[in-house]
N, C-alpha and C positions, 0 to 999 in steps of 0.2 A: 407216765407223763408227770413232769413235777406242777410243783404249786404254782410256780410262777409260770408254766406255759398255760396254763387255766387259765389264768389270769389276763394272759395276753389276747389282744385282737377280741374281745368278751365282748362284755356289755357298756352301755354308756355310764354306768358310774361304778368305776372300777373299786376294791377295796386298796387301800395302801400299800405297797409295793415296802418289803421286808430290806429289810439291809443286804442279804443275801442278794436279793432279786436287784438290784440295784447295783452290786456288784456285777453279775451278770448281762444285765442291761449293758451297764459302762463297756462291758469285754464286748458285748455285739456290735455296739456305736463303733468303736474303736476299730474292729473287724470288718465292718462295711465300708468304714470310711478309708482305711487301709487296702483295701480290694480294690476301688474305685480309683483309688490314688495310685494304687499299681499298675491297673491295668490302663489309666490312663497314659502315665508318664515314662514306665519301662515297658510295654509292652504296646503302647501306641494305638490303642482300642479305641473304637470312639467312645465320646460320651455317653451315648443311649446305650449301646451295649454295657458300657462297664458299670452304669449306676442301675442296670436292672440286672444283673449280675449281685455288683453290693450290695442289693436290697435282698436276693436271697438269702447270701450270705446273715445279712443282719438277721433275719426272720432265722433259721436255722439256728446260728448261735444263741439268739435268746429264748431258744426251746419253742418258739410256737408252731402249730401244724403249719406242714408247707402248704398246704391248699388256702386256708387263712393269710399266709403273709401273700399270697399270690393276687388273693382277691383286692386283700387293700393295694397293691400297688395296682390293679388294674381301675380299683375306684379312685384313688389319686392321681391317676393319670388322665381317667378321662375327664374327671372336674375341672383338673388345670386346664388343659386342652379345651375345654368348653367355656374357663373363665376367660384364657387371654389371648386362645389360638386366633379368634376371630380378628381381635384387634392387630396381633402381632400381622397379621394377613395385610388387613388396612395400609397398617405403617409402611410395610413392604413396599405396596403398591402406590403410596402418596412418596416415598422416598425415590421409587422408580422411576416417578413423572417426572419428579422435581430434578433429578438429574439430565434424563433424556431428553426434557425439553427446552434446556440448557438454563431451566431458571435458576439454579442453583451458580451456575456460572456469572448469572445478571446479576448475581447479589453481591458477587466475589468481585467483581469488578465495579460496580456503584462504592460500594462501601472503599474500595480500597481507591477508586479517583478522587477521593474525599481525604485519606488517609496519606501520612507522609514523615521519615525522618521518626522521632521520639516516638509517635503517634500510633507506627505502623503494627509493630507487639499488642496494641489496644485494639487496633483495628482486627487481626487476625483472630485473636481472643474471642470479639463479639458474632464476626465470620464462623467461626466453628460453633459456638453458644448457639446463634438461628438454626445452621443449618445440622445440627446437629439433635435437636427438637424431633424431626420425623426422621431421623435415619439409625440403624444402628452402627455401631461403633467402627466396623471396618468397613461398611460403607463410605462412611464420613471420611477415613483416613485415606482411602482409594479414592475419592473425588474431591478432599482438599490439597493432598502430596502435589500435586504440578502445581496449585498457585502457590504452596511452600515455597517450593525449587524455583518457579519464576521469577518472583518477588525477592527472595534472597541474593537469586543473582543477577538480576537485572538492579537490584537495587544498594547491591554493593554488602548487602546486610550479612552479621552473622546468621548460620542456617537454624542454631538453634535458637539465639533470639528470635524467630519468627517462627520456626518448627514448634516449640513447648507449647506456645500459646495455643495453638489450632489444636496442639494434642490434649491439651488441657481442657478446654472449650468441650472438646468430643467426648474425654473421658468422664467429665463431670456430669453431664447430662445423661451419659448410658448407664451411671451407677446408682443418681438420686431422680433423673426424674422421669416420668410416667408421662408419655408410654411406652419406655422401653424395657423391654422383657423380665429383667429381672426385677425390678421394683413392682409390679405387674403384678407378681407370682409372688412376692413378700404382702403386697396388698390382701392379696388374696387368700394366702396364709393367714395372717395375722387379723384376718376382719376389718382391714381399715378403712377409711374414705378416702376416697381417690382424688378426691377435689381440694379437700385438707391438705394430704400428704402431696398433690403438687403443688399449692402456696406455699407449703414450708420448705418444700424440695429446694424451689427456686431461691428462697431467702435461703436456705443454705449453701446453695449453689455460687450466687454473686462473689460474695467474700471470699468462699473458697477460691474459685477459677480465679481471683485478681491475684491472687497470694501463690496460686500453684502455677501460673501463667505467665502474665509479664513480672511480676515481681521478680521470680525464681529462674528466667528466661535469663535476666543479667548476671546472674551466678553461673547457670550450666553455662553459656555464653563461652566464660572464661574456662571453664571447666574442659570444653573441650570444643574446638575452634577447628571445625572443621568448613570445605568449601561446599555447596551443595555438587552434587556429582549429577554429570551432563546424562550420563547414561538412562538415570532415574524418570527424567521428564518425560510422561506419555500423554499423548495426546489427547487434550478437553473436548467433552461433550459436543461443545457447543461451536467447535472449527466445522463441525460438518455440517450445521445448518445456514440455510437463509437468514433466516429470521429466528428470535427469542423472543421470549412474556416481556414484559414490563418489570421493572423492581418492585414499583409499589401491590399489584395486582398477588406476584407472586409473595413477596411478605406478609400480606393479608390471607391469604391460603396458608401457608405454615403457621401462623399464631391463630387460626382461626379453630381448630380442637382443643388450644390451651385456653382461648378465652370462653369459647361454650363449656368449658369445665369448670374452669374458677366463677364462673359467671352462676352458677347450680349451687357451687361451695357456698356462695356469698350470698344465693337467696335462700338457702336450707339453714344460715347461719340468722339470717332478716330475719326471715319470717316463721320458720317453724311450727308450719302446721301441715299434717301431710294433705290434709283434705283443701288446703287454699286452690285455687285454680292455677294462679302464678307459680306455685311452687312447682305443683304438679307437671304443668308446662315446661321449666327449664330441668327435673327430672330427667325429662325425653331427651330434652336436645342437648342436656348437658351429661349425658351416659356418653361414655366413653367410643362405644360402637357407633352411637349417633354423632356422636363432634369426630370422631376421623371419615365416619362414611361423608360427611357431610363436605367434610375438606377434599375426598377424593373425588366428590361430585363435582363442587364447584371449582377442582385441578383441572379436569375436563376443557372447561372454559375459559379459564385464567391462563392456564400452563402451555396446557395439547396445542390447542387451537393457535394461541398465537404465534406458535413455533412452527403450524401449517402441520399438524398432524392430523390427517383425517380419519374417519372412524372405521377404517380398514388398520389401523395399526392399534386401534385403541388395544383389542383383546390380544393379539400377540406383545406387548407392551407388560400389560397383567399377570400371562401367563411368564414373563424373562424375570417379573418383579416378584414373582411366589415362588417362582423354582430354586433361588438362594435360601428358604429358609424353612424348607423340607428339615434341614437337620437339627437346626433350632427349634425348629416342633416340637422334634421329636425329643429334646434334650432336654427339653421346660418341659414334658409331657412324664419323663422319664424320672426327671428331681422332683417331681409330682405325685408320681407313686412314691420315691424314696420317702419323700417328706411323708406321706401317708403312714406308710410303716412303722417310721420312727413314730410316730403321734398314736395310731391302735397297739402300738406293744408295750406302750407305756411309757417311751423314751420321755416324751415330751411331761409329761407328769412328774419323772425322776429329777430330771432337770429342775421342774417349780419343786420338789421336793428338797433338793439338797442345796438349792440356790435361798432359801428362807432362812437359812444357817450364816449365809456367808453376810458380810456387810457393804457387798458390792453391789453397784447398784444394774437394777435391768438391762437398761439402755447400752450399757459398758459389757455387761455379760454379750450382749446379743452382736455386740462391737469385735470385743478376743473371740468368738467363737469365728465370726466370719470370715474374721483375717487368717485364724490357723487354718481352716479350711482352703482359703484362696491359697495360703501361700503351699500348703500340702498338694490342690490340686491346677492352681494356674488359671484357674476358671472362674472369672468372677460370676454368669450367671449358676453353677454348679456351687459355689460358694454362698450366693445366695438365697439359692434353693434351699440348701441342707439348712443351711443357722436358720431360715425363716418353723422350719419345721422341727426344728428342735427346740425353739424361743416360742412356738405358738402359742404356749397356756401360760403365759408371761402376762399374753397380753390382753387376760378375761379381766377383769374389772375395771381396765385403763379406762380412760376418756377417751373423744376422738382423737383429738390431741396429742395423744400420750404415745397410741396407737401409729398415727401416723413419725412420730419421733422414732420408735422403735424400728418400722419400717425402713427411716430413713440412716438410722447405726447400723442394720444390716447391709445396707446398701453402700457405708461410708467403708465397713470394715472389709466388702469385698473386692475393695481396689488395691488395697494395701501393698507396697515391691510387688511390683510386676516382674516375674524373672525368667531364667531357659523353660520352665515347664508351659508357656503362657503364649500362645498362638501370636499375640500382640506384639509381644517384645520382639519374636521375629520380624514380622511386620515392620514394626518401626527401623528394627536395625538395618535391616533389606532396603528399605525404602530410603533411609538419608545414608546410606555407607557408609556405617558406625559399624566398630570392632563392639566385640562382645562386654567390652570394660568400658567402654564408650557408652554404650545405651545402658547401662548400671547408673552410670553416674550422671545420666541426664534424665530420661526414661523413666526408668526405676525409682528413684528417689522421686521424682515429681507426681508418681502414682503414690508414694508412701504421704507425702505432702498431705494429696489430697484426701487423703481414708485421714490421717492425724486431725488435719483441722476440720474437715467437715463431722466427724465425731467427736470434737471436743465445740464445735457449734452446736452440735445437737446437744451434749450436755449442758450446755446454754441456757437453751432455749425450754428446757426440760426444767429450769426452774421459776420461769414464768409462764408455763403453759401445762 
């Protein structure tokens, strides 16, 4: 066995990893991430298979015992799974409500009886921004695509002036703010506060989505001028009901886990004492598990109930709203152990080792790392996973602050061109009947948009915080 497989997966203070060994390392990184990116893209594997696959691979290449690399990917796995499964659960099921119970639909239609003309781009923008909060990402595009297509043509509109904005809205939220899976799992990597990192998430959010949304909207517009296609428009939620919630009732249920969170941030920021009473209290209600249990509770009554759902549907309702995200589990479960790997074989060490040489800064490292990864495997939670575990020991002496920045470059740089290897970019082209050169130059670029500026906001922001 060489020196440097000794070395690997060892003790907690490792000795310094040789030039040699470093070399090595970089061949394993290279090799796993290579595997993962193969088996993903040309051979069509899922993700849980292929990054527990690349995680051998890695472990193997950099000489350590396989029983050792095995272990850490089963203890990265079950951490992740134990740090965000629960919440990812929550989300699920409060995303579930909100559509079946057609509040999602109340909101699309208050906001837009309000909205009109110049306005409507702005409207659509904030429409995906809310509802985009509890859902993940192709949720949102499967339950806002027919107000698209309605709105466009009933309104005479172009498709992607009103398309960008809602795609914008939804992508910005699934890649910087929490609770959606991948910032979750960068959190959680990187040791950050959750409360922090979602007030800066949002401030960096706002600017972004206006710049990547309607600004950019009158460009692809021109760009490519297409009609919304009849075929496309399926049937809303909330045609097959009686009755729906309220608008205001159900907006107060979706903002209500962002404000028991930021409401925690603000009094651990106050008062800072862990022994106060007060703090201690929004601790509780302001954890993550408790501000979405707490929105799913009070869904119940807001949501279910006024849409005449009784509690014979509740649990099959639960059970429709977990079964989409079995594979998401398992794929945040799976870049969990990866990330594990890379951190006990010393990846993440070589990394703070060869990065103390260069004069580039953290936040930008943790930024190219995520995009080469997205753009290698098309996956922005798989691209976030990897860079958060590679950037880990980036981010030991940071502030909160610093911390939740990094979180949020990982998160900017895994949007980056969305392209053919990218489940989404179908999505999108399938759904508005866009040629493949068509969602490049709308699509695509408005995802590069959004990884550029909301990482050159987090450099920003990095110099006063």
């Amino acid at each position: 066995m060489t020196r440097l497989s000794v070395e690997l997966l060892a003790a907690d203070a490792p000795e310094p990893i040789t030039s040699a060994g470093h070399a090595q390392l970089g061949i394993a990184v290279l090799a796993g991430i290579a595997v993962i990116v193969l088996l993903i893209t040309k051979f069509k594997l899922h993700a849980f298979l292929s990054l527990t696959l690349g995680t051998l691979v890695l472990g193997a290449v950099a000489g350590a015992p396989l029983d050792k690399a095995i272990a850490s990917f089963t203890t990265g796995l079950g951490t992740t799974v134990a740090g965000v499964g629960v919440l990812i659960a929550l989300g699920a099921i409060l995303g579930k409500m909100l559509a079946d119970s057609g509040g999602a639909d109340q909101i699309v239609d208050t906001i837009l009886a309000k909205a009109g003309g110049r306005s409507m781009p702005w409207a659509m923008v904030l429409i995906a921004s809310v509802i985009g909060l509890p859902l993940f990402f192709e949720v949102g595009v499967v339950l806002l695509i027919p107000v698209v297509l309605m709105v466009a043509k009933r309104g005479n509109y172009s498709l992607m002036r009103i398309g960008i904005p809602a795609l914008a809205g939804l992508s910005v939220m699934h890649g910087l703010v929490p609770p959606h899976p991948g910032p979750l799992v960068a959190i959680d990597a990187v040791g950050a506060n959750l409360g922090v990192t979602l007030a800066l998430g949002v401030l960096v959010a706002v600017p972004t989505v206006i710049i990547a949304g309607p600004l950019f909207s009158r460009y692809a517009a021109r760009w490519v001028d297409v009609p919304a296609p009849d075929r496309m428009i399926p049937q809303r939620a909330s045609e097959e009901l009686e009755k729906r919630p309220a608008f205001g009732p159900t907006l107060a249920t979706i903002l209500l886990p962002v404000v028991l969170m930021l409401s925690k941030a603000l009094v651990d920021i106050v008062i800072d004492d862990p022994e106060n009473l007060t703090q201690r209290v929004f601790d509780v209600i302001g954890s993550p598990m408790i501000a979405l249990l707490a929105a799913v509770l009070v869904g119940i009554f807001t949501l279910l109930r006024p849409a005449g759902f009784g509690k014979d549907r509740l649990s099959p309702l639960v059970e429709k709203g977990l079964a989409p995200i079995a594979g998401i589990l398992l794929i945040v479960g799976a870049g969990g152990g990866f990330k594990q790997t890379l951190i006990d074989s010393g990846v993440g060490q070589m990394v703070l080792d060869i990065s103390k040489d260069w004069s580039i800064p953290a936040l930008l490292l943790a930024w190219l790392i995520a995009v080469a990864i997205r753009l290698a495997t098309g996956s922005a939670t798989v691209a976030t996973i990897s860079a958060a575990g590679l950037v880990a020991p980036l981010a030991e002496g940071m502030s909160t602050g610093e911390t939740a920045l990094l979180v949020l470059a990982i998160g900017a740089g895994s949007l980056f061109f969305s392209h053919v290897n990218d489940a989404g970019f179908w999505l999108v082209k399938e759904y508005f009947g866009l040629e493949v050169g068509q969602t490049i130059k709308t699509w695509s670029i408005m995802e590069t948009i959004i990884s550029v500026v909301a990482g050159g906001l987090v450099l920003l922001l990095s110099l006063v915080i």
